[in-house]
N, C-alpha and C positions, 0 to 999 in steps of 0.2 A: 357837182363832184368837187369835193376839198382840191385843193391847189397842190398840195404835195400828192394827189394820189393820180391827178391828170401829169405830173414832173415824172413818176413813178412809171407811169406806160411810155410818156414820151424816151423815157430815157432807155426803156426795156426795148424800144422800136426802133430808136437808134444803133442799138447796141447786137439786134440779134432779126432787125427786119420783121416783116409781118407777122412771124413764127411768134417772135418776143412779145410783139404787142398783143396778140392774143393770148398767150402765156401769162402775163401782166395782167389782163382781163379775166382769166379763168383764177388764179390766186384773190382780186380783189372779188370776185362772185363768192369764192367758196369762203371767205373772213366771217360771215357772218355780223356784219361790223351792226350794232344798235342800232336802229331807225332805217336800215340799207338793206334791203332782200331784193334780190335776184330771182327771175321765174326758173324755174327749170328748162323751160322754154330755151332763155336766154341760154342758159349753159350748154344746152344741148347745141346750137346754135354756134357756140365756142369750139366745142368742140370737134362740129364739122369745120370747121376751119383748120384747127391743128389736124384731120384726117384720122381721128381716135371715134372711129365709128363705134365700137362698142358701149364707151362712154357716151357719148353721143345717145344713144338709140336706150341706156340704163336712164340717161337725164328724162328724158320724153314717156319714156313709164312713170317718173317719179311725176310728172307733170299731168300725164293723164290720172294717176291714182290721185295725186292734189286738185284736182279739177281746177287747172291754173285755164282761165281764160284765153289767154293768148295761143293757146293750143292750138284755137280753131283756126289759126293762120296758117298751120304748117302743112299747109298744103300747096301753097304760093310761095310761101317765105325763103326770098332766095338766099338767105342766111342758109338753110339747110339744104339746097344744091347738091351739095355734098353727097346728100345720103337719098337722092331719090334712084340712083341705080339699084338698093337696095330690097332685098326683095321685104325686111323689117318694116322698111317707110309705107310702104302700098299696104302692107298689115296694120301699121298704127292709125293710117286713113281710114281704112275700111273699120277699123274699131270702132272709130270715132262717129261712126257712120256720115262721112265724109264722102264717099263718092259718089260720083253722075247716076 
C-alpha cells in the first residue's frame, strides 16, 4: 500500500475512530486505482463493519455473480459477523451450496 494511502486511513482513524478507518477503506476499495482491485468480498466485508447491511449483502451478489474466490470463506469469515443474524447470509450460503 502507497505510504500516502496507509497516512490517508491513519489519519481518517484518528480523526473519526473505527467508523473513519473503515470509511477510508471503503473510498480506497471503490477508486478503482490501476493495478489495485478489491474483491467484492472485501467490500462486502467493509461494509459489515460500518453496519450498511444492504450494501454489504448487494457487494456478495456482485461477488457471487463474479465468481470471486474468496467467496467461499464467507461462511467463517469473521469480517462478516455482522450479517450472519441475517436471514440474506444463510441464503447466500445455501446458494453457494455451502451448507452441512
Amino acid at each position: 500500500m502507497p505510504a500516502a494511502v496507509g497516512d490517508a486511513i491513519d489519519l481518517s482513524y484518528r480523526a473519526a475512530g473505527p467508523r473513519g478507518y473503515w470509511q477510508a477503506q471503503l473510498e480506497i476499495a471503490q477508486r478503482h486505482t490501476v493495478g489495485l482491485r478489491h474483491s467484492n468480498t472485501w467490500i462486502a466485508s467493509i461494509y459489515s463493519a460500518l453496519g450498511e447491511r444492504d450494501n454489504a449483502f448487494a457487494a456478495l451478489d456482485r461477488a457471487y455473480a463474479a465468481f470471486e474466490t474468496d467467496l467461499i470463506f464467507c461462511r467463517a469469515d469473521p469480517a462478516l459477523d455482522g450479517l450472519r443474524d441475517d436471514a440474506r447470509m444463510a441464503a447466500c450460503i445455501r446458494r453457494m451450496g455451502l451448507t452441512p
